[in-house]
C-alpha atoms as an extended CHARMM CRD file, in Angstrom:
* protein
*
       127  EXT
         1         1  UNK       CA            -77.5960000000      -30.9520000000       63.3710000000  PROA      1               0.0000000000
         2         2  UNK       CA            -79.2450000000      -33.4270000000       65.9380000000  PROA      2               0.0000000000
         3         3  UNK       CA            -77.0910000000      -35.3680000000       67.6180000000  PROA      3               0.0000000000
         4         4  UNK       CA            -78.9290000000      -38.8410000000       66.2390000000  PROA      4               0.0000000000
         5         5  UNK       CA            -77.2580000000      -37.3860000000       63.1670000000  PROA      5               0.0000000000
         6         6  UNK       CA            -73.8730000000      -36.6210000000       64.3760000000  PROA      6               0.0000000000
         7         7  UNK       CA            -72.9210000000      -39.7590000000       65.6150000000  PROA      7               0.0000000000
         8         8  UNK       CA            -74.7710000000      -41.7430000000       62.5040000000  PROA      8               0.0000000000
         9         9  UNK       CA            -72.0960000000      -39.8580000000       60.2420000000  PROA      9               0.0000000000
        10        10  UNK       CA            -69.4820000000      -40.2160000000       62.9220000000  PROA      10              0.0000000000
        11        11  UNK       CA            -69.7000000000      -44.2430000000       62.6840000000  PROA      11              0.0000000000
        12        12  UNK       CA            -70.4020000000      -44.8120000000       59.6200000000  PROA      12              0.0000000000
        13        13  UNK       CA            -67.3310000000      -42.6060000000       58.7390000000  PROA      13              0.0000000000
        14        14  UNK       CA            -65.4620000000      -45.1330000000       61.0890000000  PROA      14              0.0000000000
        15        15  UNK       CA            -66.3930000000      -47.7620000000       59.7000000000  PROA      15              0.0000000000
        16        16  UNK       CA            -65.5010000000      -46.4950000000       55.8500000000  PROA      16              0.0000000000
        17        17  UNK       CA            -62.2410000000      -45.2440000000       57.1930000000  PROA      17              0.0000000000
        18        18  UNK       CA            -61.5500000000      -48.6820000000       58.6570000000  PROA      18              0.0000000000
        19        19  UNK       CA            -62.6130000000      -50.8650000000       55.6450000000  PROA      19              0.0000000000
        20        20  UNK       CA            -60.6270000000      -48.4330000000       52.9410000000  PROA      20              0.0000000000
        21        21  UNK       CA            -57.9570000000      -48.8450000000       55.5320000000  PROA      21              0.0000000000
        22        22  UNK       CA            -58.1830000000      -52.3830000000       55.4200000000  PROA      22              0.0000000000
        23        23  UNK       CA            -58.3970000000      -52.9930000000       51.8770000000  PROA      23              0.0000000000
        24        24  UNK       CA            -55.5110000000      -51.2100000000       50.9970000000  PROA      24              0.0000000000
        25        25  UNK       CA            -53.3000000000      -53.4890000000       53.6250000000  PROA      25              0.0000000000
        26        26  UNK       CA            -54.4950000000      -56.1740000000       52.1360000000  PROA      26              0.0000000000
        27        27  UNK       CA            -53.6890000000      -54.6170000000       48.4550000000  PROA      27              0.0000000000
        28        28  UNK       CA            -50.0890000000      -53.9320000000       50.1760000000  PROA      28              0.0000000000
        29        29  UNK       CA            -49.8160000000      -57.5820000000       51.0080000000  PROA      29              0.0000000000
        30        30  UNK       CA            -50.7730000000      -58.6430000000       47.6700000000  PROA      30              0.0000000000
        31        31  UNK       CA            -48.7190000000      -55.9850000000       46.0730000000  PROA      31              0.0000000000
        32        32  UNK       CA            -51.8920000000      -54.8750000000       43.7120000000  PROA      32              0.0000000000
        33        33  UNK       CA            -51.7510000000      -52.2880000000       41.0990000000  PROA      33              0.0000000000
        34        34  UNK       CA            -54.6890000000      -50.9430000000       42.8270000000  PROA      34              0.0000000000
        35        35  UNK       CA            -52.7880000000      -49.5130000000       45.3430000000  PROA      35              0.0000000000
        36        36  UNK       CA            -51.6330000000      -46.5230000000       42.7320000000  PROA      36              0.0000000000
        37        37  UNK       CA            -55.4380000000      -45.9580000000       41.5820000000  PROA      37              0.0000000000
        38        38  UNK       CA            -56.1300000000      -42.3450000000       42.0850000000  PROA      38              0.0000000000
        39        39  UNK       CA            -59.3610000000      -42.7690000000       43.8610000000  PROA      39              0.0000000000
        40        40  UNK       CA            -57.4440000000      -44.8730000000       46.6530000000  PROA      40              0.0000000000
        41        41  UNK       CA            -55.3590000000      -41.8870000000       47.2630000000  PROA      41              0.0000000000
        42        42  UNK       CA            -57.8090000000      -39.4850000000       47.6580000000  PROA      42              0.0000000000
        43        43  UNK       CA            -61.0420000000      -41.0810000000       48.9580000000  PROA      43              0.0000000000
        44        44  UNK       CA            -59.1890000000      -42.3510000000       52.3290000000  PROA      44              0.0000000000
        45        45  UNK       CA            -58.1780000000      -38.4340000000       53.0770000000  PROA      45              0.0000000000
        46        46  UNK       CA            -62.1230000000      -37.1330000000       52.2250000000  PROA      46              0.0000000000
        47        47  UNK       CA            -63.6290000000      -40.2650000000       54.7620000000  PROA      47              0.0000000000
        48        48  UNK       CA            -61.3710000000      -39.5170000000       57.2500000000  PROA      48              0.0000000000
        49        49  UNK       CA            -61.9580000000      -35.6200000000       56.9450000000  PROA      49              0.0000000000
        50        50  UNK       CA            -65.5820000000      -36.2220000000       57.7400000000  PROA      50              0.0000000000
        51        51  UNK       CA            -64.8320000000      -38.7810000000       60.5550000000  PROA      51              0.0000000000
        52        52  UNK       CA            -62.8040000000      -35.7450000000       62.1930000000  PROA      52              0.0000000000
        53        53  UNK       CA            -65.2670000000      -32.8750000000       61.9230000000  PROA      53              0.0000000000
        54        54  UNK       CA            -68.0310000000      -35.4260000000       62.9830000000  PROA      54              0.0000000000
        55        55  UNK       CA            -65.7690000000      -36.4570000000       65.9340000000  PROA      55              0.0000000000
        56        56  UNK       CA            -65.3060000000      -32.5390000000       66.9820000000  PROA      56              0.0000000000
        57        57  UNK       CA            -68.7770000000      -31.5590000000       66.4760000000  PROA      57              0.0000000000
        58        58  UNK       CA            -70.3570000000      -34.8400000000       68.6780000000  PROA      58              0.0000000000
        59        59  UNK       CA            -67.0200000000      -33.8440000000       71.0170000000  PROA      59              0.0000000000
        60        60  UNK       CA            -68.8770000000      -29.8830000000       71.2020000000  PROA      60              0.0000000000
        61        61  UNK       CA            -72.0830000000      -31.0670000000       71.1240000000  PROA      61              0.0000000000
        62        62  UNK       CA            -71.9790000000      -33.1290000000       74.2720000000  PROA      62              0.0000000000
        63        63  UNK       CA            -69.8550000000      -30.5980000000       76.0980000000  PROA      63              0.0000000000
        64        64  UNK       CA            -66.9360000000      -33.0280000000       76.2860000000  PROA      64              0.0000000000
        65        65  UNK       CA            -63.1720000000      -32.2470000000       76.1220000000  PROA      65              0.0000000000
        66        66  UNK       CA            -60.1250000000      -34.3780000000       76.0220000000  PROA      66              0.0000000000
        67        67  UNK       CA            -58.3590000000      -32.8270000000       78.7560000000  PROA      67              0.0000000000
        68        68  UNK       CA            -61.8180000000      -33.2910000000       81.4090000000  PROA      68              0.0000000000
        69        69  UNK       CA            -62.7730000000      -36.8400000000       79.7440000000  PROA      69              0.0000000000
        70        70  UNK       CA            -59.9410000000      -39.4000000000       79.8450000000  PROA      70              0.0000000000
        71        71  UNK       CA            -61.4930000000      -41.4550000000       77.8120000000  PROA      71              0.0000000000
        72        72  UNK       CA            -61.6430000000      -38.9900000000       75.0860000000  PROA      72              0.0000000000
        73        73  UNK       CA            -57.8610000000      -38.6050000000       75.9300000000  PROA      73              0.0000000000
        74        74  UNK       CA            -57.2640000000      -41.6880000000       75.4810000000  PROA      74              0.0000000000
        75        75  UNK       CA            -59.1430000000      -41.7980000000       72.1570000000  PROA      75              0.0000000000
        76        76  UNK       CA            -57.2390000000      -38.4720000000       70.6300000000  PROA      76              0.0000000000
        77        77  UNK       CA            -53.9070000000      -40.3600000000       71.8090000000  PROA      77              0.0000000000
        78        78  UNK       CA            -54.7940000000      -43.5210000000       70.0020000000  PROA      78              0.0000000000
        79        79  UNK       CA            -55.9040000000      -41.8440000000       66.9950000000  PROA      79              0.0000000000
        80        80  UNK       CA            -52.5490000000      -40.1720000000       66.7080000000  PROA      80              0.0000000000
        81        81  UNK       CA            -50.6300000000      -43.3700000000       67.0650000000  PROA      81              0.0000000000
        82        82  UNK       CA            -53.3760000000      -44.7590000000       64.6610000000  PROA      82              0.0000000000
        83        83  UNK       CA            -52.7490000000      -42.1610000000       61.9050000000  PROA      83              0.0000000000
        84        84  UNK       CA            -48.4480000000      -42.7810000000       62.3260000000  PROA      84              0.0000000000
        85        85  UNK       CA            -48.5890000000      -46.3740000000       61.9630000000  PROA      85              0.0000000000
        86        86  UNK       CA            -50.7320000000      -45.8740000000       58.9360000000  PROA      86              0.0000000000
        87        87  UNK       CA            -48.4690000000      -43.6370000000       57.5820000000  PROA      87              0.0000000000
        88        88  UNK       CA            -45.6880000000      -46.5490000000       58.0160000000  PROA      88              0.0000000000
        89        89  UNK       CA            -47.4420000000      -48.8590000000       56.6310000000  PROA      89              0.0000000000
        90        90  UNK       CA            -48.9590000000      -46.8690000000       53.3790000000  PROA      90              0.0000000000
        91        91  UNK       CA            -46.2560000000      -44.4110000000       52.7350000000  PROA      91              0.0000000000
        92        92  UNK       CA            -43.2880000000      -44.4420000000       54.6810000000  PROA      92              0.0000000000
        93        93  UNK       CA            -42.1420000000      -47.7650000000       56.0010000000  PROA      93              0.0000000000
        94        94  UNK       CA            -38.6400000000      -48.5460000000       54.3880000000  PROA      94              0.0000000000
        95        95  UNK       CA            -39.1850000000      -52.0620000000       53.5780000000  PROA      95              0.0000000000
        96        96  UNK       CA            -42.5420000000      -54.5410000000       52.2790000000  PROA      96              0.0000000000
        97        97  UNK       CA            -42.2140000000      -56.2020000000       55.7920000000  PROA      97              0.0000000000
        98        98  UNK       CA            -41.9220000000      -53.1600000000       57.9500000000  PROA      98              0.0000000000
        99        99  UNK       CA            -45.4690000000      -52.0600000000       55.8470000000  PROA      99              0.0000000000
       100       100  UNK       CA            -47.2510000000      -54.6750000000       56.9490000000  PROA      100             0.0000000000
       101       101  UNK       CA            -46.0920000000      -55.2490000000       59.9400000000  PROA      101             0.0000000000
       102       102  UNK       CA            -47.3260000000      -51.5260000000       60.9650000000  PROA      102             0.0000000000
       103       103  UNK       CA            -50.4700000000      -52.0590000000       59.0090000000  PROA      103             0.0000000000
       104       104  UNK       CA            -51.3000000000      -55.0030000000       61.5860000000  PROA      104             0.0000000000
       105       105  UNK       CA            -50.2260000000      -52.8430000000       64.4060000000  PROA      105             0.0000000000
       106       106  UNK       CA            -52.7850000000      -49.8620000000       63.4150000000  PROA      106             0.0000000000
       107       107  UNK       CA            -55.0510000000      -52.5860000000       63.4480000000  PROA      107             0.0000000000
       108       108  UNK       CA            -54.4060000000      -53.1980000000       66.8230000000  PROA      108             0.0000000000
       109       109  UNK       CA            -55.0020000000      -49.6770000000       67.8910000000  PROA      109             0.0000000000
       110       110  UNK       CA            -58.0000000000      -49.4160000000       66.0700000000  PROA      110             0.0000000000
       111       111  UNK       CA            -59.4940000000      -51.9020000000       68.1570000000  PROA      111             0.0000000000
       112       112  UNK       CA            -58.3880000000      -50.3020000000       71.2370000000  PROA      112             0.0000000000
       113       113  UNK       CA            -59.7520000000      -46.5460000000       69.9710000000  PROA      113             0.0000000000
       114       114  UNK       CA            -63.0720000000      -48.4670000000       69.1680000000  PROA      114             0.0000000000
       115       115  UNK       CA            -63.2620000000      -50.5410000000       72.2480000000  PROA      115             0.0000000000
       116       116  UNK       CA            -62.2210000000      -47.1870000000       74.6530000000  PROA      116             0.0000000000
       117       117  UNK       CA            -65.4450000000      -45.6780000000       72.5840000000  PROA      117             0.0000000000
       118       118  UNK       CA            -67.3800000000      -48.3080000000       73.4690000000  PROA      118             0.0000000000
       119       119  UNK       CA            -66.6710000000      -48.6850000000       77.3820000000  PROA      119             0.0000000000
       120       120  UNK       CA            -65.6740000000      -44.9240000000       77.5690000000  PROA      120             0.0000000000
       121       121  UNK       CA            -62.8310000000      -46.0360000000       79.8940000000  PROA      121             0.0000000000
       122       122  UNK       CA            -59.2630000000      -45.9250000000       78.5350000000  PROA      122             0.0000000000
       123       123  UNK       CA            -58.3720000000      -48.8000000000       80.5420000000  PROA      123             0.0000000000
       124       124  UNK       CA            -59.5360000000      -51.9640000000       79.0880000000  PROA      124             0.0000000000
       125       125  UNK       CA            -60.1900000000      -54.6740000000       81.2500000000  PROA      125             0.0000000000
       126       126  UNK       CA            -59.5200000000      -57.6480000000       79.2630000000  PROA      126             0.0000000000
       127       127  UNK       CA            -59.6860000000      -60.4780000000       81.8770000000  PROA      127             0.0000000000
């Protein structure tokens, strides 16, 4: 698979991941039915299967490694932190407020996986 390929999958799987991610915080604020629709429960884990293989086969493809590329570190880390505070905020946070709260926070991390993508520096220079 060429690589033009690769990373078209690899960000549009991003940015599916991110918007079903999205909707359903906002479904979670609004306390929607649609929240228990099967298809929300399952789509999320087949998007974010394909962002992952995409993600290891670009990662193989351009002979990059987490532990040689900090950046790519950096991304792995975030993604894990990324993935937890999703799991707060969809499944396991104990309260409506705790939810949300870690819903924005993934948010937040998000940003800084895409931006470290971006720059390929895991220090962002913001001023």
């Amino acid at each position: 698979m060429s690589y033009a390929l690769l990373k078209l999958i690899h960000v549009g799987s991003v940015i599916t991941s991110f918007s079903l991610f999205f909707l359903r915080g906002i479904w979670l604020i609004k306390d929607s039915p649609n929240l228990r629709q099967r298809w929300v429960k399952i789509l999320p884990h087949v998007v974010d299967t394909i962002l992952l293989a995409s993600a290891v086969a670009l990662a193989f493809k351009l002979h990059q490694n987490p532990v040689n590329d900090s950046w790519l570190t950096a991304k792995v880390f975030g993604l894990l932190v990324y993935i937890g505070l999703g799991m707060v905020a969809m499944r396991f946070g104990k309260s409506r407020k705790i939810r949300i709260k870690a819903w924005i926070a993934a948010q937040c991390v998000f940003a800084y996986i895409v931006l470290v993508a971006l720059t390929k520096s895991p220090v962002l220079n913001l001023f």
